[in-house]
N, C-alpha and C positions, 0 to 999 in steps of 0.2 A: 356521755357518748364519746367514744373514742375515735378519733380520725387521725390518718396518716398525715405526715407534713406535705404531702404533695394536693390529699383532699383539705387541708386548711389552709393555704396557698391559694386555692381554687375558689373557693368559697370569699375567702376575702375580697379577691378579684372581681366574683361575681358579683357581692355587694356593692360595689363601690357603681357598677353600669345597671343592675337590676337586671336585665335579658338584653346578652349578648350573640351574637354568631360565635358559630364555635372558632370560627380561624381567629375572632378579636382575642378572642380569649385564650387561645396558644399565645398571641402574641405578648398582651396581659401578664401572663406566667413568667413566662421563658422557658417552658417547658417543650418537651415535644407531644408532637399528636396523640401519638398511644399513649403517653404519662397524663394529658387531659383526659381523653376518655375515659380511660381508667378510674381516671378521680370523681369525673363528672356523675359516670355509672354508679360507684362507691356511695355518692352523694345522692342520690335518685335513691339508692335500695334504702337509704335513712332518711329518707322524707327531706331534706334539704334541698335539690336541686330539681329541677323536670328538663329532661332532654325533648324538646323537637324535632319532629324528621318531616322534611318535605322533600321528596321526591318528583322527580319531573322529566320527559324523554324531551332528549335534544339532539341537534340534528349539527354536524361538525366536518371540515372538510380532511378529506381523504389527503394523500401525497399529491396523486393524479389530480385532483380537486385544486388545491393552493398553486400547482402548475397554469393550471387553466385559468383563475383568478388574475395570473399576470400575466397571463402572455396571449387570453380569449379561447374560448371553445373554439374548436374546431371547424362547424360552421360557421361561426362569426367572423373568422378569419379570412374563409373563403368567400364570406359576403361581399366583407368590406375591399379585398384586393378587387370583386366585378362592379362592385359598384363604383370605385376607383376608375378601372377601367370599361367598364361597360362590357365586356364579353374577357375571356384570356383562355389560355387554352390550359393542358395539364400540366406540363414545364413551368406555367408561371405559377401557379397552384403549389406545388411541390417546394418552391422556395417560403413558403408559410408554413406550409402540412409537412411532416414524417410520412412515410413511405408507409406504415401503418395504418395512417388517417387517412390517407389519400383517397382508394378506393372505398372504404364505405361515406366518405362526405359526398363524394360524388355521386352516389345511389341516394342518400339521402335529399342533397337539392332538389336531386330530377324527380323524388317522389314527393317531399311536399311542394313541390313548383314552385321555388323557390329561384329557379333558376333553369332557361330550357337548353338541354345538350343536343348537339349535331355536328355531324363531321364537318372539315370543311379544307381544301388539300392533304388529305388522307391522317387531319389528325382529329383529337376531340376538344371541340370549342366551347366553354359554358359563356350562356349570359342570363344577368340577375332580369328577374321579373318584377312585377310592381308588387306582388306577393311576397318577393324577397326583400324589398328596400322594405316594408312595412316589419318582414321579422328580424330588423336589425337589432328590434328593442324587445326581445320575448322573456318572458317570467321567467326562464332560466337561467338567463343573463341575469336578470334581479337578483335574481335568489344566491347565487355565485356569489356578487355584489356583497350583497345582505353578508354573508358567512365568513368572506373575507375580512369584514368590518369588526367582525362579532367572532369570538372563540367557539360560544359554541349560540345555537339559534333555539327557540321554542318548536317543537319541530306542530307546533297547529301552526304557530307563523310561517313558517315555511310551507306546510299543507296550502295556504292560503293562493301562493304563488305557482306552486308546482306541486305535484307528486310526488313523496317519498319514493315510491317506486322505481321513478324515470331516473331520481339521483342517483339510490344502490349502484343499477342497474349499468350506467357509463361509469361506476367506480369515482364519482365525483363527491358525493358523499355518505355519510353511513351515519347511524342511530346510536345514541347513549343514555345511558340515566345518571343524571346530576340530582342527588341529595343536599337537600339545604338546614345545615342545625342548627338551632339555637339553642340557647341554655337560660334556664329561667330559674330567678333564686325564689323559694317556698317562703311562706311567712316565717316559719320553724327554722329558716336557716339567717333571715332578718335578723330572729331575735338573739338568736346565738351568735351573728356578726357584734351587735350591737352590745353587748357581754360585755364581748373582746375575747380573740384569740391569739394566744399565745405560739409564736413560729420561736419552734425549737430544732434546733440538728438533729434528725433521728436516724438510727441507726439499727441492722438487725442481726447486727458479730459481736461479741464482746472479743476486742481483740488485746493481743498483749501492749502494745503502743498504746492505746485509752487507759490502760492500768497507770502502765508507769509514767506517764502525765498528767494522772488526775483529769483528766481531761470526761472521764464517765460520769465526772459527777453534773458535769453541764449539758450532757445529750439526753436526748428522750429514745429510751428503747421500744421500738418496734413489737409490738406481739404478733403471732401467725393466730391466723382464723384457719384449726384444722376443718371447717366446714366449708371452707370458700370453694368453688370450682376448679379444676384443675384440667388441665389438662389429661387424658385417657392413654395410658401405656399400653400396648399391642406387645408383651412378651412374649419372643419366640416360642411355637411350639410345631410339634409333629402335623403335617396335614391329615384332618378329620375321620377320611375316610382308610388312612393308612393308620392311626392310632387305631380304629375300630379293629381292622384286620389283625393286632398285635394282641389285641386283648381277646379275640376270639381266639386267636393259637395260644394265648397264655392260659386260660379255663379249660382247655380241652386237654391240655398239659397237664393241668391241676386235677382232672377227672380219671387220669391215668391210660389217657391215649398217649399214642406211638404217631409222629410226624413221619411222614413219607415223602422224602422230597426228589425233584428233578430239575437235571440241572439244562434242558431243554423244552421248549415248550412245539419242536417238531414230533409227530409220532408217525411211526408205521401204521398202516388200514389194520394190521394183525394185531396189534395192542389196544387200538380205537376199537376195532369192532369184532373181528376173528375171536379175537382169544375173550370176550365178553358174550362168544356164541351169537351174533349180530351177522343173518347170512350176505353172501357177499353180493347179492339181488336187492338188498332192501333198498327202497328210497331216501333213506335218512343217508344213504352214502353216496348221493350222486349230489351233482353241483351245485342243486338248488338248495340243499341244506347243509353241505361242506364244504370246506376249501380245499382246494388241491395244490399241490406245491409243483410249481413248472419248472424248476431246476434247485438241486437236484430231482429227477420225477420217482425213482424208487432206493428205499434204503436198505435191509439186511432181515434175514429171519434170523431168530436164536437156534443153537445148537441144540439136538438132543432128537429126544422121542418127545417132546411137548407138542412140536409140532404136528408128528404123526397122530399124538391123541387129539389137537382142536380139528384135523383134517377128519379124522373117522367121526368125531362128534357134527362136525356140519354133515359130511358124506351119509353115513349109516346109524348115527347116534351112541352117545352114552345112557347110561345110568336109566335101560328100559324104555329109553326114547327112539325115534325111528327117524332123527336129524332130521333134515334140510330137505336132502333127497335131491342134490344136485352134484356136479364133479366142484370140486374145489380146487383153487386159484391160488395159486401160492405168489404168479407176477402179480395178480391184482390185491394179497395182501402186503406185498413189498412195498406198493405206495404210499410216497410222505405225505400228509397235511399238518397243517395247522393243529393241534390239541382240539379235539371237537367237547372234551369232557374229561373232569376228575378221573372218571370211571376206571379209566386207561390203566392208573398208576396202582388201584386197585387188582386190576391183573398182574401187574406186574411184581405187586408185592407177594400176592396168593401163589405166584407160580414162583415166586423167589423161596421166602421162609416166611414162615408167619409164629407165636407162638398160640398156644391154645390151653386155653381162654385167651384171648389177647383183643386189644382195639386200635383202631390205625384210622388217621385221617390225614388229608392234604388241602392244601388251597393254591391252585392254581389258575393262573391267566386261559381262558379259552375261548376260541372263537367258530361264531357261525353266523349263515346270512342272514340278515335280518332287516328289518325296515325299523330304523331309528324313530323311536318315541319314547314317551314319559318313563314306559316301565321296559324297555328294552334296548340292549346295546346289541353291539358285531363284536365287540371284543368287553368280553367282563371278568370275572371272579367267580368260582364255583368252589363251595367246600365238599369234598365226595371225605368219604368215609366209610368205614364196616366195621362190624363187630365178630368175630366167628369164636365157637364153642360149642358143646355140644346136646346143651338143654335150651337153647334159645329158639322163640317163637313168635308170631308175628307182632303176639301182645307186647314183647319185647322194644320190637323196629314202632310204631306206633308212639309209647313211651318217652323214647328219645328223642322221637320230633318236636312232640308235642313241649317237651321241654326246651328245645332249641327256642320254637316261637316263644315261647310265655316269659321263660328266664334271658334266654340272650337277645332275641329282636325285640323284646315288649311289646310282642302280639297281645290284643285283650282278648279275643276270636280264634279259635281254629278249628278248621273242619280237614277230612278226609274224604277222597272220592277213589273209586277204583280206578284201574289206569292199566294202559300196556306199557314192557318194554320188552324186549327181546331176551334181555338177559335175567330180568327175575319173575318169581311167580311163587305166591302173589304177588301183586304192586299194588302200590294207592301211588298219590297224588296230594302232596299240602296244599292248603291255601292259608289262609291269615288276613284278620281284615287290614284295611287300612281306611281312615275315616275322612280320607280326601277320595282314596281310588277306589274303593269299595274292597273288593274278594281279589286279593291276589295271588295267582301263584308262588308258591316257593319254590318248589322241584318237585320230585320224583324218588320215590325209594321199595324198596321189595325185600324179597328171599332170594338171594342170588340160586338161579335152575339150577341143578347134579350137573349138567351137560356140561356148564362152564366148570363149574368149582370141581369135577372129578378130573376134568381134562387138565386143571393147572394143579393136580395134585392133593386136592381138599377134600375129606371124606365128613366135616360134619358140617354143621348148616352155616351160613355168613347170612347175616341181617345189614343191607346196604342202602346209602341214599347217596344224594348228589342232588345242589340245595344253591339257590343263586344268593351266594351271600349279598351282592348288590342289594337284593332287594332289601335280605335283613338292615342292612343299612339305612336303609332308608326309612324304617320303620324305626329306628335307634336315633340316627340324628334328626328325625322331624323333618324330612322332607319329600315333597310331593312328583318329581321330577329325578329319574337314574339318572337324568345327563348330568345332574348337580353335584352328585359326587367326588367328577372330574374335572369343578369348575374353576377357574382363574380370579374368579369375582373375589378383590379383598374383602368387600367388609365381608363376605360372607363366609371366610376364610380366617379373619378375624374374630366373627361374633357369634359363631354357631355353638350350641354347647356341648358341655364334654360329657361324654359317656364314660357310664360306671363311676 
């Protein structure tokens, strides 16, 4: 059996007392604390030693406390000056008490009757009562006593005199736990004292000074136990929820999508909702499910005939539809808010250039009102995307989702349901299970309507979604709660696993 010079050290030690306290046995060594333990634990995991632990709560005085031990609580001060004197007023008081003490000792006397107050030439006179001269001598005096004597107290002994409570409570004193170790030698480590061991220099460098002194041939080298405990590394890395966001733009990259990016996350009502054929009546655009921006309140339409085509498509319609059927607002599409949706940037590419066949996606910060809980934020992450060409069909839009959930969120479950939005038709709706929250939504996705895609210039079909990556996330890193995405918590931050 092999042991370090500090566990044969130890062990020698320990044989010579049979069970020791552990402080004898630092002393014993000449070691220090953590170099015992060390050894003593070492000796336990090879049957040689047994550690003891006795634990015990003890009760110890505070700063305030050791004050009070020399110089009397507060009321015993003001006892002893009226029993002194038989009555005094609060001048004479105040040369014993701080100006802190003063007032509550004296609510105190007058309510355990300790002492009865009354004016008398318009000032306040205490005198002690037969009540007071008997609490000259009260348990909390004892107990003060008792603790000043003693480092630290059993706090059932102290329970006996007074209340842990009442002491907190004045800041006199406060609660600890004292461990008591001893160390006890095993038969198995008797008989291997009694052997004999051999205390040699050990060493764990071969350095060049032991060469050229010869001096290695008299040390005992050191082996490493690659199995021993170590301490746990935390190597830096990317936060969880932003590595995920890197790897879903990295695969979509890899599938031969086209990133659409923005370098603001304010938009015009006419990018949000106008130019995605969203009339400017709906509900989804007033405050209860948008934000609005209070300064600046409106920003710019784009140049051209774009505009004239999304204004006849709400007014009178595209593409054999019969629009809106209201006059159109051009101040109320100049309004800024917050990014209510991917969707936006979508328009903005459709009506920019697009190529065909081609596919295009974004992940953007967006927000809207919400009542914060496990699966919903105000401000989150939405991946919108489209595909347009000219033989694509729903069976298509379907396909794509369904692979989102199975291949990148590790849905095991998905289902579709019908759905409205204003700007496509058809629509579904994903869900995806999850086996803490049940059926969750993912987003929303369709056929972007003629009305929009002719007005921005697009004459063959676009297959679109818009998709709360939050959630995929949460399905990816295993966890039951959106707020945990954005959470501070290290180990959690530390110990979550890595996707992909």
């Amino acid at each position: 059996m092999e042991l370090s010079y500090q566990e044969k050290l130890t062990l020698i030690k320990l044989g010579e007392g049979k069970k020791l306290k552990f402080e004898e046995l630092v002393k014993k060594t000449g070691l220090n604390q953590v170099a015992v333990m060390r050894s003593v634990l070492g000796l336990q995991a090879k049957g040689l030693a047994k550690l003891h632990e006795k634990s015990e709560k003890v009760v110890k005085l505070t700063e305030t406390g050791r004050r009070y031990a020399e110089i009397g609580l507060p009321e015993w001060r003001a006892l002893e000056i009226l029993r002194e004197k038989g009555k005094a007023t609060l001048d004479d008081l105040s040369g014993v008490l701080s100006e802190d003490e003063l007032k509550p000792i004296v609510g105190l006397l007058r309510k355990e009757g300790w002492a009865s107050v009354r004016k008398e030439d318009g000032k306040l006179v205490l005198e002690i009562t037969e009540k007071g001269l008997e609490a000259m001598e009260r348990s909390i005096d004892r107990a003060l006593k008792l603790l000043a004597e003693k480092e630290t107290v059993p706090l059932s002994e102290i329970g006996k005199l007074v209340p842990i409570k009442e002491l907190k409570r004045r800041k006199i004193a406060e609660e600890d736990t004292v461990t008591e170790r001893t160390v006890e030698i095993t038969p198995a480590g008797e008989e291997l004292v009694k052997k004999g061991i051999e205390l040699r220099e050990q060493v764990s460098v071969l350095t060049p000074e032991l060469i050229k002194s010869g001096k290695w041939r008299e040390v005992e080298f050191r082996r490493f136990d690659i199995k021993a405990p170590v301490r746990r590394v935390y190597p830096g890395k990317k936060q969880p929820y932003r590595a995920f966001l890197d790897k879903i733009r990295r695969r979509l990259i890899e599938m031969g999508f086209i990133e659409m990016t923005s370098e603001s996350m304010i938009e015009t009502q006419f990018w949000n909702f106008d130019a995605l054929f969203q009339p400017q009546n709906h509900p989804a655009r007033e405050w209860t499910d948008t934000y609005q921006l209070k300064y600046p309140k409106s920003g710019h339409l784009p140049e051209g005939e774009l505009v004239e085509r999304v204004k006849t498509a709400h007014e009178k319609g595209l593409a054999g539809s019969r629009g809106w059927g209201y006059v159109w607002s051009p101040e109320r599409a100049m309004l800024l808010m917050p990014r209510a949706h991917g969707t936006a940037l979508d328009a903005r590419q459709l009506a920019r250039e697009v190529e065909i066949p081609g596919k295009y996606f974004t992940i953007q910060r967006v927000f809207r009102p919400d009542v914060l809980d496990r699966t919903h934020l105000i401000e989150f992450n939405q991946i919108d995307g489209f595909v347009v060409g000219e033989d694509l069909t729903f069976r298509h839009l379907l396909g794509i989702l369904k692979r989102f959930a199975l291949d990148i969120a590790g849905a095991k479950k998905v289902k579709f349901l019908p759905d409205y939005y204003p700007f496509t038709e058809p629509s579904v709706q994903m869900s995806a299970y999850h086996p803490e929250l049940g059926w969750v939504e993912f987003g929303g996705a369709g056929i972007f309507r003629e009305e929009m895609t002719k007005a921005l210039g697009i004459d063959v079909p676009v297959i679109a979604w818009g998709i709360g990556i939050d959630r995929l996330a949460m399905f990816k890193l295993g966890i039951d709660d959106i707020r945990y995405l954005f959470s501070y918590d290290l180990r959690w931050l530390r110990e979550v696993r890595l996707v992909w």
